[in-house]
C-alpha positions in Angstrom: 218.8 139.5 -46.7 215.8 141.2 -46.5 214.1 144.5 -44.8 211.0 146.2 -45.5 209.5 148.9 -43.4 205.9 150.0 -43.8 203.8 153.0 -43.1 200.0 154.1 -43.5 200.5 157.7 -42.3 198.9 160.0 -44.6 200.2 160.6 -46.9 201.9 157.2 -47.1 204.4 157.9 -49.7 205.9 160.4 -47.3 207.5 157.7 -46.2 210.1 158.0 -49.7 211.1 161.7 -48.6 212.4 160.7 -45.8 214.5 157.6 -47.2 215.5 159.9 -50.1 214.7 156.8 -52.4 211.9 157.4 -54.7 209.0 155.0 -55.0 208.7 154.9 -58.9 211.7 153.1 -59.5 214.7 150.5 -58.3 217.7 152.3 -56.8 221.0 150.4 -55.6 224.2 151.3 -54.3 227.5 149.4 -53.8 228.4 148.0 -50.8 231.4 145.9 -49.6 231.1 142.8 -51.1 227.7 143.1 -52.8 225.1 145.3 -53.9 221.9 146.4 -52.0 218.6 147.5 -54.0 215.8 149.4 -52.7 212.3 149.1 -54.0 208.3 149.5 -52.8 206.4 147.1 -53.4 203.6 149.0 -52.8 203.1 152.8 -52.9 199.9 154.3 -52.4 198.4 157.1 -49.9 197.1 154.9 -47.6 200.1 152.2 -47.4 203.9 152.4 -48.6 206.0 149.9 -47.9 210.1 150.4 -48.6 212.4 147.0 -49.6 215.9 146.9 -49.5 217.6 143.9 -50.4 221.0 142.7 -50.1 222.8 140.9 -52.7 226.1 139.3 -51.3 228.8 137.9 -53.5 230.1 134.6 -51.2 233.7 134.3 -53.4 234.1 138.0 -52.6 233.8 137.1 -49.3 236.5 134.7 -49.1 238.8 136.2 -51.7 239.1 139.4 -48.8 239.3 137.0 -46.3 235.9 138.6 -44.7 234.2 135.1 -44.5 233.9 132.0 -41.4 237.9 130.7 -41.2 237.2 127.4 -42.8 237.9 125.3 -39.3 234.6 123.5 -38.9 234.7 122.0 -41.8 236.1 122.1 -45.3 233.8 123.8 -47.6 232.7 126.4 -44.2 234.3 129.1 -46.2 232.2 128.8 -48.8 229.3 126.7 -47.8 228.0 129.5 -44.8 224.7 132.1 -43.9 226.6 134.9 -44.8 225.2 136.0 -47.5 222.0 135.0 -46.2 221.3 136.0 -42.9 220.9 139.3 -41.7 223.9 140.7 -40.2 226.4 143.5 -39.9 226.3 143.5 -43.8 222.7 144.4 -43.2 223.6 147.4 -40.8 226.0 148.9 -43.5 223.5 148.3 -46.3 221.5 150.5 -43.8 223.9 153.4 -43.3 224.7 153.3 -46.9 221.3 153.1 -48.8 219.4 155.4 -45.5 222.1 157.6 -44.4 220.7 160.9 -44.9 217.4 159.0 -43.2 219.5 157.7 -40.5 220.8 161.4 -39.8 217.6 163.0 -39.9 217.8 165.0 -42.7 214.6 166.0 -45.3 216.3 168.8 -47.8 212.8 168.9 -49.5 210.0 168.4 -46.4 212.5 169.2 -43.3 209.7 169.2 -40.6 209.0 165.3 -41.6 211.9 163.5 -40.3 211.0 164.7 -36.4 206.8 163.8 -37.3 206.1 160.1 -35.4 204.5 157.9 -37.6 203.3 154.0 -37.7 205.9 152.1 -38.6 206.2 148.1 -39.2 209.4 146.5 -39.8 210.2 142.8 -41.0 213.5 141.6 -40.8 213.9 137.7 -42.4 216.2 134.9 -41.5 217.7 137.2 -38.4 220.0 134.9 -35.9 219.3 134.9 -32.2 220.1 132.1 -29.5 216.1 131.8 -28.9 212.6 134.1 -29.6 213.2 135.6 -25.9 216.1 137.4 -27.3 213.7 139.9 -29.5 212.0 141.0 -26.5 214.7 141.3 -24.3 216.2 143.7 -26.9 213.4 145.6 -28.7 210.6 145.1 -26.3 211.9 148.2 -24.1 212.1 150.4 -27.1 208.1 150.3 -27.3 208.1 147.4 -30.2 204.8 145.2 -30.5 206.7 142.5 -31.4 206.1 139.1 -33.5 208.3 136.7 -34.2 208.4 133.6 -36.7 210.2 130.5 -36.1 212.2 128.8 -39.0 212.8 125.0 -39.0 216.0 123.4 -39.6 214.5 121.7 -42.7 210.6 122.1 -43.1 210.3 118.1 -44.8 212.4 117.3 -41.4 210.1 117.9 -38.8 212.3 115.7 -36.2 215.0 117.8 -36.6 213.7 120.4 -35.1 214.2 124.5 -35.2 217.0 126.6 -36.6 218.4 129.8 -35.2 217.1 131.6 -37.8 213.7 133.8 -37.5 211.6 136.4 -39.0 211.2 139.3 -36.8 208.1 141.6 -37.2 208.0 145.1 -35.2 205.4 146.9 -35.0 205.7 151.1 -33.4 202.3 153.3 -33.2 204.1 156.6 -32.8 207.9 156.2 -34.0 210.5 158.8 -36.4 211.5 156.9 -38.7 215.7 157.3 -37.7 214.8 155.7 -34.2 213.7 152.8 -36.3 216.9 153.0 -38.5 219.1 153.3 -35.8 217.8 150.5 -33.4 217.9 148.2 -36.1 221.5 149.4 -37.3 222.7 148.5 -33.4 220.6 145.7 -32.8 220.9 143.4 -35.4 224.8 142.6 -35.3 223.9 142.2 -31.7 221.7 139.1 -32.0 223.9 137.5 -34.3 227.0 135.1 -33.3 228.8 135.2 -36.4 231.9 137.6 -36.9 231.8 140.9 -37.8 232.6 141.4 -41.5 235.1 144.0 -40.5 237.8 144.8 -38.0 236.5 146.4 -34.7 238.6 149.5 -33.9 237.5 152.9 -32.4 235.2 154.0 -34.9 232.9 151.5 -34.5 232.8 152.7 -30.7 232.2 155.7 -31.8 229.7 154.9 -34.4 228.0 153.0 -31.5 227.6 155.8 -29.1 226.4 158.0 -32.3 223.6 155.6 -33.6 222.6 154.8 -29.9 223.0 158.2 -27.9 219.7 158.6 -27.7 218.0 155.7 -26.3 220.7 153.0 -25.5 222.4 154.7 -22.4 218.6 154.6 -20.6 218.6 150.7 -22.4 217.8 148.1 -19.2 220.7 145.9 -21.3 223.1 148.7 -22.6 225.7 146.5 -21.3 224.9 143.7 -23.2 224.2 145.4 -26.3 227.5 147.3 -26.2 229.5 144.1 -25.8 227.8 141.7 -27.9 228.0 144.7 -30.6 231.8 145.6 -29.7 232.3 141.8 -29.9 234.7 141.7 -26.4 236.9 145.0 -27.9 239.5 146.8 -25.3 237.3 149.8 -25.3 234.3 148.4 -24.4 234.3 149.5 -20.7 235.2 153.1 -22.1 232.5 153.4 -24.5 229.8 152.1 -21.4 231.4 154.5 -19.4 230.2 157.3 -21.5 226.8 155.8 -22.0 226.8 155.9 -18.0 227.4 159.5 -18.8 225.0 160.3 -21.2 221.7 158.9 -19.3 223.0 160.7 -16.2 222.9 163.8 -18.1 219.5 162.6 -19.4 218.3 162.6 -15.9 216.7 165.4 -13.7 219.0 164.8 -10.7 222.5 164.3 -13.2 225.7 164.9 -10.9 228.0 167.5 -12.3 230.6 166.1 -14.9 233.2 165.8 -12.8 231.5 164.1 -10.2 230.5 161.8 -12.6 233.8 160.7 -14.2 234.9 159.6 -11.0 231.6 157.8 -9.8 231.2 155.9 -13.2 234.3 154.6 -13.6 234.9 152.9 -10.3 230.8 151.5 -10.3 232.0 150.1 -14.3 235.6 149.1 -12.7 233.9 147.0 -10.1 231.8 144.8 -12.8 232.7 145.0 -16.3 235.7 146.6 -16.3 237.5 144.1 -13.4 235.8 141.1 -15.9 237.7 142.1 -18.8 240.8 142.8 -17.3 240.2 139.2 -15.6 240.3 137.8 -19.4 242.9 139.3 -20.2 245.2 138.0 -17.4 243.7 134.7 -17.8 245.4 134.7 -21.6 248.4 135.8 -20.7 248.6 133.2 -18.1 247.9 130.3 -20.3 250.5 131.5 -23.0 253.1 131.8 -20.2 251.7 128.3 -18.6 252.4 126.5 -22.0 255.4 128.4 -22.9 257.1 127.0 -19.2 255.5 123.5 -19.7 257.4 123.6 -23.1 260.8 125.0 -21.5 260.6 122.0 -19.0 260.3 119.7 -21.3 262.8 120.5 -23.0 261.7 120.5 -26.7 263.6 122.0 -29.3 261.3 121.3 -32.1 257.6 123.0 -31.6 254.5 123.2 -33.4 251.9 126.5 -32.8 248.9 125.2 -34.1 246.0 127.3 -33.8 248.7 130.4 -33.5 246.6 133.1 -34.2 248.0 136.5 -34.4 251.6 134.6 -33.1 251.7 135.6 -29.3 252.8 132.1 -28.3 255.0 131.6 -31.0 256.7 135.3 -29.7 257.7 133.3 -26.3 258.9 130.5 -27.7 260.7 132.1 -30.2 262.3 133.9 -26.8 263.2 130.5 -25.6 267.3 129.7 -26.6 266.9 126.2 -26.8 264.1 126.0 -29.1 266.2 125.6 -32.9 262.8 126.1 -34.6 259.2 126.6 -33.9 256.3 125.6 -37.0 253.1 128.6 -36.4 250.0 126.9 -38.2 246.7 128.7 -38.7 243.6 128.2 -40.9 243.3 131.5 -41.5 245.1 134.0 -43.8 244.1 137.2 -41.8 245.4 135.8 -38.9 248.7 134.5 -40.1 248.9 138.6 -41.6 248.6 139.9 -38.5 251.5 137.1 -36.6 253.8 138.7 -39.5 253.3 141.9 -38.8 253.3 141.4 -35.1 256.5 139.3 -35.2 258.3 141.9 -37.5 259.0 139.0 -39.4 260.3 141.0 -42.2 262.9 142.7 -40.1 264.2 139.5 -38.5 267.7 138.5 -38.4 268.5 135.7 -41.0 269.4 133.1 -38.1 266.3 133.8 -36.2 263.9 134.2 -39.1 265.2 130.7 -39.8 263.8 129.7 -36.5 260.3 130.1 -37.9 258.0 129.2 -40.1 254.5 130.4 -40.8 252.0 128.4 -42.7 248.1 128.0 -43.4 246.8 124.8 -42.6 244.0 122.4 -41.1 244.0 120.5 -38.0 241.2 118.2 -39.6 243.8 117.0 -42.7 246.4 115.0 -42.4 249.5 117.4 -42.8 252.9 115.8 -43.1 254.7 119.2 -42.6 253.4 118.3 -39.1 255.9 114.9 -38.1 259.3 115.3 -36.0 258.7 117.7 -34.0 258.9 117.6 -29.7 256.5 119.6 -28.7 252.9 121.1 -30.1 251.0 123.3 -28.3 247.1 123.7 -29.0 246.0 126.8 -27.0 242.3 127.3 -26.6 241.9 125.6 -30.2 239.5 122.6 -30.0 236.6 124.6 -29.0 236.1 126.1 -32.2 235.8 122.8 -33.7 232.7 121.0 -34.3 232.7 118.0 -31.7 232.2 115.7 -34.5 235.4 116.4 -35.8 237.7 116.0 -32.8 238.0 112.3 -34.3 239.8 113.6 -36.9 242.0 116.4 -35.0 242.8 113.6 -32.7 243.4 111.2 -35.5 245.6 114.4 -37.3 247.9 115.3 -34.2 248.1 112.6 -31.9 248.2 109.3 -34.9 249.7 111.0 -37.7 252.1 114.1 -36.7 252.7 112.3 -32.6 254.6 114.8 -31.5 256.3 114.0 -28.1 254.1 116.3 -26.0 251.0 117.9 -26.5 249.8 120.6 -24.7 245.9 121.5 -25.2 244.1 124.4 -23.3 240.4 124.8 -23.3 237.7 127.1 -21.2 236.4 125.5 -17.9 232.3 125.4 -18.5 231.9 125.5 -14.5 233.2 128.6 -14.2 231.1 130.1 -16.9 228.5 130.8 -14.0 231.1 133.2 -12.3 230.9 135.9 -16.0 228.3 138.1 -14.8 227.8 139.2 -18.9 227.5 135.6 -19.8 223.5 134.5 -19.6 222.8 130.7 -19.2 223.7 128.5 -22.3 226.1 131.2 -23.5 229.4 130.7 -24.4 232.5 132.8 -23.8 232.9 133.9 -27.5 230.4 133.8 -30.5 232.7 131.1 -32.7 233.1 128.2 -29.5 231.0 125.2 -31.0 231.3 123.8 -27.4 232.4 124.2 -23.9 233.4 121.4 -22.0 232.9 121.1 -17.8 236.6 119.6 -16.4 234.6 116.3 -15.8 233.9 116.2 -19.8 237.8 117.4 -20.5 238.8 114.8 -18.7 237.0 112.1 -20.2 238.1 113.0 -23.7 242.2 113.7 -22.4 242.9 110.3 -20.9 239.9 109.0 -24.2 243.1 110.4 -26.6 245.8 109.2 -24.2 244.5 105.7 -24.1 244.4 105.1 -27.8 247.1 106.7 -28.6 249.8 105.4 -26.2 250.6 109.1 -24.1 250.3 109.7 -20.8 247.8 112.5 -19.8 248.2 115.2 -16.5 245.3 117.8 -16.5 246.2 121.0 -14.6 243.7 123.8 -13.6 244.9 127.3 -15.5 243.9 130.5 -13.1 242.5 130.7 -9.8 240.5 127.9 -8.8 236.9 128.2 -6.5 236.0 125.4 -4.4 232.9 124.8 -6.6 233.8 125.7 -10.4 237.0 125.3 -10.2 239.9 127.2 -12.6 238.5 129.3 -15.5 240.7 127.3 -18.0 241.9 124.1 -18.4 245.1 122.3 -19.4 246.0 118.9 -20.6 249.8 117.8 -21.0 250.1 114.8 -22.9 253.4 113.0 -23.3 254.3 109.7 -25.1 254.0 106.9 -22.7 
């Protein structure tokens, strides 16, 4: 990963006062999972140009558990853009390497970090969906902005372009911690991968510190702030207060308490009623399949794709079930179903109940054979679509469970998400969305080779037009 920002306000080489970095020499600091350098490649009093480099160490990466979970396919955990694509590891190479920068700060010139200078900025291999995303998100800050396309594979011309571009920003009159800070904000934004650490509070309030100034009066604060949040329960909050702030920015700003009151039931009425929406809509599916299970009576049940463990928690509430198998790919996952389970303070007989394991749905498993029941809740969508052969293959040739219950989102109702733009999925790790006429297709596909009987069932309210916002498939051997 690579940033440079470049200057030709004279002096030039004011530009390493204000970074705190001096131009004579290479300077790096440890970050999580790597190292980042700074250096200028050029220095003089006409044009200074800052580097700073990220080094990222991809075992590290997997050893915390901080890279992709492995699911697409099998060397994803190791095989990934990571360490190559600028991301939130970029943003806290930022903070780390230009924090006193970032705060505004100059102990030796302090009337520099408030002078506006010409700044350029060139970010390589940054993610975003397509070019129009740049401007959408930097063109109201005042950026002159130029963008280079990358190609899948340059000596592969048919293959076409890559999400991966080199952006170019150009300010005439900018201080140099605007700069920092819209690029500390807006680069995690554009990119679909996951954050490299867990999203709590602080990053809310990290957001509203880095963005006070110029994202509350931001035509698409609210898409920065969820796309940076990633979804988080305090999302609505934290836009709340951004409300707040560019209404006290404002000549004609209602008094505070006024405010409050008139901000909270505009957000409620959008965003807030959305996510709240969501949030039903899970618990409704995990009750859905949890029923389905009860009534068919299985005693025997596989959770795979369990995630943190909230569907194994109702089964495991369900007397007749003697013993429930929780599968994930990931470790961090299958750490947080512990803790959330209490698994360590578990009766004998019930902790018997359970078992929690890492594992693939794309490899045969025989752990996976004799049981009733398996439930696959809003799973196959992280999948590559050229793998469901061998998921299907996995769970329906090789483990056959008696039933098989498999959720997915509804692509038709997509168009009722008022955050979602066209083409976007409803979370950054889908790999695909199918419309119920596609679900379908692939349900009674599976059911017809593999001797089961398929019923698809809407999940949530349906709409004449786009029907439920989820989708369920019950298969049972025919």
């Amino acid at each position: 990963m690579l940033l440079t920002i470049t200057t030709t306000h004279q002096p030039a080489t004011d530009l390493g006062y204000l970074l705190h970095k001096n131009p004579a020499r290479l300077q790096s600091v440890d970050i999580a999972y790597g190292q980042a350098h700074v250096f200028y490649p050029e220095a003089t009093a006409e044009r200074c140009t800052a580097a700073l480099l990220l080094d990222i160490d991809p075992i590290a990466l997997v050893r915390n558990h901080r890279g992709p979970a492995g699911e697409g396919f099998a060397l994803e955990q190791y095989v990934n853009d990571r360490p190559y694509a600028s991301s939130s590891f970029l943003s806290t190479a930022l903070a780390k390497a230009f924090n006193t920068a970032m705060n505004g700060t100059c102990k030796d010139r302090p009337e520099l970090p408030d002078v506006l200078l010409p700044l350029e900025a060139t970010v390589a291999a940054l993610p975003a969906t397509s070019a129009e995303q740049f401007q959408r998100l930097f063109a109201p800050l005042g950026y002159e902005i130029e963008v280079e396309e990358h190609p899948l594979d340059p000596t592969v011309p048919q293959w076409g372009a890559s999400r991966y571009h080199t952006l170019r920003l150009r300010h005439p009159a900018l201080r140099l911690r605007d700069l920092l800070s819209h690029l500390y904000v807006l680069i995690p934004v554009l990119d679909r991968g996951d954050k490299h650490y867990w999203i709590s509070q602080d990053e809310a309030e990290k957001l509203l510190r880095r963005g006070a100034e110029w994202l509350p009066g931001h035509p698409d604060r609210e898409f920065i702030t969820r796309r940076y949040l990633r979804f988080a329960e305090f999302v609505n909050p934290t836009l709340r207060r951004l409300l707040a702030l560019d209404a006290e920015a404002s000549d004609d700003a209602p008094e505070p308490e006024s405010l409050t009151e008139a901000t909270a039931t505009a957000e409620t009425a959008t965003a807030s009623a959305e996510t709240a929406a969501k949030q039903n809509l899970h618990d409704l599916r995990l009750d859905r399949v949890a029923d389905e299970i009860r009534q068919l009576g299985a005693k025997r049940v596989l959770d795979l794709g369990c995630g943190e463990g909230k569907l194994t928690r109702r089964l495991l509430k369900n007397g007749q079930i003697e013993h429930v198998l929780a599968m994930d790919v990931s470790w961090r996952e299958l750490e947080r179903a512990q803790q959330r389970l209490h698994v360590a303070e578990m009766p004998p007989r019930q902790r018997e109940r359970l078992t929690l394991t890492q594992g693939s749905l794309l490899y045969h498993d025989p752990r996976l054979a004799g049981y009733d029941a398996a439930a696959v809740v809003e799973v196959i969508e992280h999948l590559d679509e050229s793998r469901l052969a061998a998921f299907e293959e996995v769970v329906f040739a090789r483990a056959r469970p008696g039933a098989v219950l498999v959720t997915t989102p509804n692509a038709d109702y997509n168009q009722r998400y008022e955050t979602l733009s066209a083409g976007d999925f409803r979370h950054h790790d889908h790999r695909f969305e199918w419309t119920r006429a596609q679900f379908t297709a692939w349900a009674e596909g599976v059911a017809e080779r593999h001797g089961y009987r398929v019923r698809l069932e809407p999940l949530g309210p349906e709409e004449e037009e786009v029907g439920a916002p989820s989708q369920l498939a019950v298969f049972e051997v025919g």
